[in-house]
C-alpha positions as CSV (number, residue, x, y, z in Angstrom):
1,X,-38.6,-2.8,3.9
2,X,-39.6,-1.8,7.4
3,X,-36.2,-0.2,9.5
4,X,-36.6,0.0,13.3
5,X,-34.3,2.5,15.0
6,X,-33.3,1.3,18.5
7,X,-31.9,3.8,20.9
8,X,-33.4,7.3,21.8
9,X,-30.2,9.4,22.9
10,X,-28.4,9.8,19.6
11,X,-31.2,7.7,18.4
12,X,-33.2,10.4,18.0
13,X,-30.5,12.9,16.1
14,X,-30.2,9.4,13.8
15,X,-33.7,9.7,13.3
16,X,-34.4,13.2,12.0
17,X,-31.4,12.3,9.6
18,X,-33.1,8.6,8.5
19,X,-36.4,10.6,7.7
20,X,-35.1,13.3,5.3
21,X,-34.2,10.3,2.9
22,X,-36.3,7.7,4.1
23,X,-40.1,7.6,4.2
24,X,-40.7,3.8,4.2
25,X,-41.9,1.8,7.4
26,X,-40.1,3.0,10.9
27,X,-40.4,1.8,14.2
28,X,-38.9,3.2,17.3
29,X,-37.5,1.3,19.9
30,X,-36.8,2.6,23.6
31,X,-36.3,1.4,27.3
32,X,-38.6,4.5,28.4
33,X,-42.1,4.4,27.2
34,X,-43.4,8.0,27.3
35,X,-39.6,9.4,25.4
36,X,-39.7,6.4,23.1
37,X,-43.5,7.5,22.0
38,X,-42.9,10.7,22.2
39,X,-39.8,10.4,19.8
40,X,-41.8,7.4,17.2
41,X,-44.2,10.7,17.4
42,X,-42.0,13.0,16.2
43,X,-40.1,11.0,13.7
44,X,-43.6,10.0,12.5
45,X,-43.0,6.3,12.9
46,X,-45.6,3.5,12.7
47,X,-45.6,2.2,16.4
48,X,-42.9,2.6,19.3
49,X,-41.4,-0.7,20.5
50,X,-39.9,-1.3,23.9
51,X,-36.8,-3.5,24.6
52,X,-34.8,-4.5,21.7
53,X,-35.9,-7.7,22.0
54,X,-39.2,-6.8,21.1
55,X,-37.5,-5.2,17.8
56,X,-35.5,-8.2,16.8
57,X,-38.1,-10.2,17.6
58,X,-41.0,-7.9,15.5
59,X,-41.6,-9.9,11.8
60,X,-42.6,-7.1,9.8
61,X,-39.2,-5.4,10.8
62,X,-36.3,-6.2,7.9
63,X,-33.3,-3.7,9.3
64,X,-32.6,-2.0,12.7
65,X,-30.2,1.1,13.4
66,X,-28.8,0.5,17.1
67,X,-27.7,3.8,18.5
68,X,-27.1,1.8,21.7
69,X,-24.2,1.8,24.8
70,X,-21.0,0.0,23.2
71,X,-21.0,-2.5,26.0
72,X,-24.3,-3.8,24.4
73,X,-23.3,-4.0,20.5
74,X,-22.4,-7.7,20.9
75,X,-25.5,-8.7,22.7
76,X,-27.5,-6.9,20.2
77,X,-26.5,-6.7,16.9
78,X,-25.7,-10.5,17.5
79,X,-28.9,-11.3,18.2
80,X,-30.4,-8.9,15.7
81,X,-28.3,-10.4,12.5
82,X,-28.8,-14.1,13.5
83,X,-32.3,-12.9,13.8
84,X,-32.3,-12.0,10.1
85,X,-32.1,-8.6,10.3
86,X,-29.8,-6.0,8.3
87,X,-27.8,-4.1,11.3
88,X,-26.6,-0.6,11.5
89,X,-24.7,-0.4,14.5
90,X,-23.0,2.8,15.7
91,X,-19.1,2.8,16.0
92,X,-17.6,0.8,17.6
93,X,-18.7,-2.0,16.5
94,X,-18.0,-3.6,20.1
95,X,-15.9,-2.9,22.8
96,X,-13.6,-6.0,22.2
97,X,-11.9,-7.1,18.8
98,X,-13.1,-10.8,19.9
99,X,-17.0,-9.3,20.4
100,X,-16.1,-7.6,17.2
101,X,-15.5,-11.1,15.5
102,X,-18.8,-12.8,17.1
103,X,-21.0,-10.2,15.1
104,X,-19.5,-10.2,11.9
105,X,-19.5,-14.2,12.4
106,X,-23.1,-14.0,13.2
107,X,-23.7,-11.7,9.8
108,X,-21.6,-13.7,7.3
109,X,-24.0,-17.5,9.0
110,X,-27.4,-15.5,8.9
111,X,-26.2,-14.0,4.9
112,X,-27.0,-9.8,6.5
113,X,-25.7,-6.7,5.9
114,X,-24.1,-5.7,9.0
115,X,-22.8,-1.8,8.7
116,X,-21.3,0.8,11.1
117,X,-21.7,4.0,11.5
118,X,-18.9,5.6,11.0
119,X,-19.7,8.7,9.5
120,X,-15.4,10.0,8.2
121,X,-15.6,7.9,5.1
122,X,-18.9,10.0,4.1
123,X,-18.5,13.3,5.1
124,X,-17.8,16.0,2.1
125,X,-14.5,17.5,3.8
126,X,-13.2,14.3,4.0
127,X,-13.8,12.8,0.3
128,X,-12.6,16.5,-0.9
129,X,-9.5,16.2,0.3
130,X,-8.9,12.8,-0.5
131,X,-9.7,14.6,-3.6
132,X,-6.9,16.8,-3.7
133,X,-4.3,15.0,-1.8
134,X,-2.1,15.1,-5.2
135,X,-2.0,18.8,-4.5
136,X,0.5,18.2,-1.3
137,X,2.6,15.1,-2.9
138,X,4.0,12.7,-0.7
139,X,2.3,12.5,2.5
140,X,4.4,13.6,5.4
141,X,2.7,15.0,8.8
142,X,-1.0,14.4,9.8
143,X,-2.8,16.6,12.7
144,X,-6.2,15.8,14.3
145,X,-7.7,16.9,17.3
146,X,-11.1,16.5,19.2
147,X,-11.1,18.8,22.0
148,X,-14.5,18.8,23.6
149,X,-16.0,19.8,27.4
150,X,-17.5,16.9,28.9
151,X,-18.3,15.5,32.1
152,X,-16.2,12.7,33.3
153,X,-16.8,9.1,31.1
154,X,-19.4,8.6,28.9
155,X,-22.1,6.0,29.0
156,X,-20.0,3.6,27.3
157,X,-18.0,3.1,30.2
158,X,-14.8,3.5,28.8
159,X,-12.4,6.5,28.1
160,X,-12.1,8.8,25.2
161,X,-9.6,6.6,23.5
162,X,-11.8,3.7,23.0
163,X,-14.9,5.6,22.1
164,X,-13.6,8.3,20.0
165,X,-10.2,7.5,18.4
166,X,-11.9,5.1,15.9
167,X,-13.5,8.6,14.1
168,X,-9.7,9.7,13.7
169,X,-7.6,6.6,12.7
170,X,-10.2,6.6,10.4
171,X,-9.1,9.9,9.0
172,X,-6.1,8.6,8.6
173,X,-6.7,5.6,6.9
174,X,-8.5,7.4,4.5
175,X,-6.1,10.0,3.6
176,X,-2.7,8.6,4.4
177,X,-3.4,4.5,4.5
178,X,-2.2,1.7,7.0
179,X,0.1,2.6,10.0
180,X,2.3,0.1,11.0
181,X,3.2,1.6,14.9
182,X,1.1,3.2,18.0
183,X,2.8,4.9,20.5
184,X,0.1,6.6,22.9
185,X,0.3,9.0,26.0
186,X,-2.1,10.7,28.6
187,X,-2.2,13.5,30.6
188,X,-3.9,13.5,33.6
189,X,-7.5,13.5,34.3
190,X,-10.7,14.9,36.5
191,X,-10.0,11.8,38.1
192,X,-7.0,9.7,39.3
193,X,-7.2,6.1,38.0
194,X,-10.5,6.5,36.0
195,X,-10.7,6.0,32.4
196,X,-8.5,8.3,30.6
197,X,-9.9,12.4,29.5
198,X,-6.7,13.2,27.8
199,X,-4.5,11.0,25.0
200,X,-2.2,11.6,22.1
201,X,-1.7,9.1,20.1
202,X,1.5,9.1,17.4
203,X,0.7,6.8,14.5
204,X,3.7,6.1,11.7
205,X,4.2,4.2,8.4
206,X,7.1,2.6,7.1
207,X,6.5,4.7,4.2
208,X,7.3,7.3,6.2
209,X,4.9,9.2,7.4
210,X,3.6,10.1,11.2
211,X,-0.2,11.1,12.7
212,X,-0.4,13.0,16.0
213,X,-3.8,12.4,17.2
214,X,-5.1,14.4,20.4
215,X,-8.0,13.8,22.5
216,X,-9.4,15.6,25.4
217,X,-12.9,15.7,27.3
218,X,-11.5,18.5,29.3
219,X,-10.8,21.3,26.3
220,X,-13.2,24.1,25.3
221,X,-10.6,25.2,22.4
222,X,-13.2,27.0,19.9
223,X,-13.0,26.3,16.5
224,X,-9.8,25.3,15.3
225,X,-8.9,22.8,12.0
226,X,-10.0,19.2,12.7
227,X,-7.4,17.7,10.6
228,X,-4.8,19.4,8.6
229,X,-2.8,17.1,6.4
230,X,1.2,18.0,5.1
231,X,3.1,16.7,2.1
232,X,6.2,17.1,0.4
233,X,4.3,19.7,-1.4
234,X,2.1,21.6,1.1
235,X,-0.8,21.2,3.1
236,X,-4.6,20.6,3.3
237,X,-6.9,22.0,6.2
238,X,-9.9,20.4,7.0
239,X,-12.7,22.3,9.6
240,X,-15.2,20.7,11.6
241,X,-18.6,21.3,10.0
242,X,-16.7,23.2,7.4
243,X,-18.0,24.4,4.2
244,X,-14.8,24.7,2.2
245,X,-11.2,22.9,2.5
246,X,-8.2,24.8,2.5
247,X,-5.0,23.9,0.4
248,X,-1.7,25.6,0.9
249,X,1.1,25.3,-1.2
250,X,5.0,24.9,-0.5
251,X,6.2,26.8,-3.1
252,X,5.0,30.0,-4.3
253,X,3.1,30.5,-6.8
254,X,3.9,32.6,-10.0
255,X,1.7,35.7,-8.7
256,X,3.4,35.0,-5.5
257,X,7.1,35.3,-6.8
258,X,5.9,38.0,-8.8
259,X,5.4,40.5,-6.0
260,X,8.0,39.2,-4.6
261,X,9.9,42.1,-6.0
262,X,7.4,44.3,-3.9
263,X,9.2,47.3,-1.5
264,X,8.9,47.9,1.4
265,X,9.5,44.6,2.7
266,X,6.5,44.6,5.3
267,X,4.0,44.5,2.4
268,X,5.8,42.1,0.5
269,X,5.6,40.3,3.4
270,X,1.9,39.9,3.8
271,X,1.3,39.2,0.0
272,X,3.8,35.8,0.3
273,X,1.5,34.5,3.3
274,X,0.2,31.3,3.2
275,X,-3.6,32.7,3.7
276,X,-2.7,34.5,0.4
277,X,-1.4,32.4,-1.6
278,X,-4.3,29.6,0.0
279,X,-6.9,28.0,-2.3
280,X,-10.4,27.3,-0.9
281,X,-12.2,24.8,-2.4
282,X,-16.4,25.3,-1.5
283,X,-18.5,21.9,-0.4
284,X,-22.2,21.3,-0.5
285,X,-24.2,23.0,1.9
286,X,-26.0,19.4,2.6
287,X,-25.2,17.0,4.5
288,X,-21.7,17.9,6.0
289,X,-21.4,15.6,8.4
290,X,-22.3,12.7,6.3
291,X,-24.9,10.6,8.2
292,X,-27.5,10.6,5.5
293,X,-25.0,9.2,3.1
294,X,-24.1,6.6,5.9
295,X,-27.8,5.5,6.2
296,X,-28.2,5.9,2.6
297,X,-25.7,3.5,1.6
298,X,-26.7,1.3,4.5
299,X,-30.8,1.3,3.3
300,X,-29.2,0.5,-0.6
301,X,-27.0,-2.0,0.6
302,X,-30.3,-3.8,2.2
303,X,-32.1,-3.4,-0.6
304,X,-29.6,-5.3,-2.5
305,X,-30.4,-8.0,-0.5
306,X,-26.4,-9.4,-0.7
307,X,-24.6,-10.1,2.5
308,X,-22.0,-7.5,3.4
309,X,-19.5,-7.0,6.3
310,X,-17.4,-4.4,4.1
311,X,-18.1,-1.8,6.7
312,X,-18.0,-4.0,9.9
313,X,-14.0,-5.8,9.0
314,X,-13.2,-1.6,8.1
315,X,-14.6,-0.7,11.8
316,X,-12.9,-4.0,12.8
317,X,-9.9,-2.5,12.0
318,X,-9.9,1.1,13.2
319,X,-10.8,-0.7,17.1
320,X,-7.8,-2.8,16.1
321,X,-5.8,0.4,16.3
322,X,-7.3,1.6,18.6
323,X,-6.4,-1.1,20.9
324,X,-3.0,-1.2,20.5
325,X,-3.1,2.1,21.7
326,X,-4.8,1.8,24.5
327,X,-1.8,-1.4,24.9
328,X,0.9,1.3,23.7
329,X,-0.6,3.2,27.3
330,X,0.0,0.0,29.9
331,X,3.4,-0.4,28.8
332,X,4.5,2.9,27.8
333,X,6.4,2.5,24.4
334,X,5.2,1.9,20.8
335,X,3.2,-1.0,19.7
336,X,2.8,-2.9,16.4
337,X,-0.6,-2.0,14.8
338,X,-0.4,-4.7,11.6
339,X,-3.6,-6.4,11.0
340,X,-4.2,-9.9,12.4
341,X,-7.7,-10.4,11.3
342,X,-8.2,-13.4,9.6
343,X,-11.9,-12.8,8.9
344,X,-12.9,-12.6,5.4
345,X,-15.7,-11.0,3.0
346,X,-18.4,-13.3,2.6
């Protein structure tokens, strides 16, 4: 198996992770000659390619890992799948939920894997407290924010809702399930009329929970939980990067009702709050963002040699979402989120 990475922005962070757990055949493909060398170099790869033609067309190449503008995932991974290769293709899978269908169309006639990268499902915070989630019962209230300083749009030519939001319905799809309603607002941004810096989005569930999701390209906030999930029983707090998750219970615990009895009231106080009474549950040093278990499962998936679009209908599904959000913005109320995908697994 011979993988060819194609892309040299976040191409290249894709890279370093690929080579801790890969050592087979690698290619590099670029638009620049001199970075794209300079990277296969680095990464230690066989030969650097340029255009991605030149990599879908290449025969000794079996998979390729496109860490490429969304505008282009169509055009490429298209081409690439009915090309016989296994595809990677970072999230979103396309910019369209009818582009969306014309890849995973392409993979189930050429018999590929086709996989996103969406890195939530994998990372050690996440499946920890998917883990615990019996510790807060019923699910009730779900937070998540990504506040970050950027510089107007990205180079995918769109806003922060369609580029980002996928990582966070994702979230919730893991820990919460399927909502059935979007109701999305935006704040203003750098600029009047461009593609939006600022959105909340209110996701909720006829089983009766509600996600408020907040976005921003305009927020230097420090650190602050990335997700923090509620139940009828407490609470789960999940950090960026984190090494631990946090659970808090509702009701007190035994120790907790014990001092209860404590005088003066100011120190009985601090022993009944909810960093006391808080469990911390410690995760793997390795790997916490969970992009070598992406590629991992991507490379085993290959090596199979079976067709799957498992990932690609999941990622399908979290643009899905997304759109109806972005809807939910042009006419200002809630929109319907159900599924209308009729593709199937191959």
């Amino acid at each position: 198996m011979a993988v060819c990475l194609v892309g040299t922005r976040w191409g290249q962070y894709l890279g370093t992770q690929l080579r801790e757990i890969y050592s087979g055949p690698f290619f590099v493909c670029g638009r620049d000659p001199e970075r794209t060398a300079n990277i296969a170099t680095s990464l230690h790869a066989q030969a650097s390619l340029i255009g991605w033609e030149s990599a879908v067309r290449h025969p000794d190449i079996t998979a390729v890992i496109l860490a490429i503008p969304a505008h282009m995932h169509r055009e490429v991974a298209r081409a690439a799948a009915l090309a016989g290769k296994h595809v990677l293709v970072e999230k979103p899978l396309a910019t369209t939920l009818e582009d969306c269908d014309a890849v995973i169309r392409a993979a189930q006639a050429a018999g590929v894997v086709l996989a996103v990268g969406e890195n939530i499902p994998f990372r050690p915070a996440v499946r920890e407290a998917r883990r615990l989630l019996h510790h807060i019962g019923e699910p009730r209230l779900f937070f998540g924010s990504a506040l970050h300083n950027a510089h107007g749009q990205n180079d995918v030519g769109v806003g922060i809702l369609l580029d980002f939001s996928v990582h966070y319905i994702r979230a919730v799809r893991e820990l919460y399930g399927e909502p059935d309603r979007v109701y999305a607002s935006r704040a203003s941004g750098r600029t009047p009329g461009s593609a939006e810096d600022n959105v909340t989005l209110l996701l909720s569930s006829k089983a009766g929970w509600q996600a408020t999701l907040a976005f921003s390209w305009q927020a230097s906030a420090g650190r602050c939980p990335e997700f923090i999930a509620t139940g009828s029983d407490g609470a789960i707090k999940i950090w960026p990067d984190s090494g631990s998750v946090d659970v808090y219970p509702l009701e007190p615990t035994a120790w907790a009702r014990t001092v209860a009895k404590i005088r003066p009231s100011w120190l009985r106080q601090r022993f009944e709050s909810p960093e006391i009474q808080r469990r911390r549950y410690k995760l793997p040093r390795h790997d916490r963002m969970g992009y070598q278990a992406e590629i991992r499962e991507f490379l085993t998936a290959v090596k199979r040699g079976r067709p799957d679009v498992t990932s690609a209908l999941e990622a399908r599904r979290d643009l899905e979402i997304a759109m109806a959000a972005h809807s939910s913005l042009e006419c200002g109320g809630p929109v319907e989120c159900r599924s209308e995908s009729r593709l199937q697994v191959a």
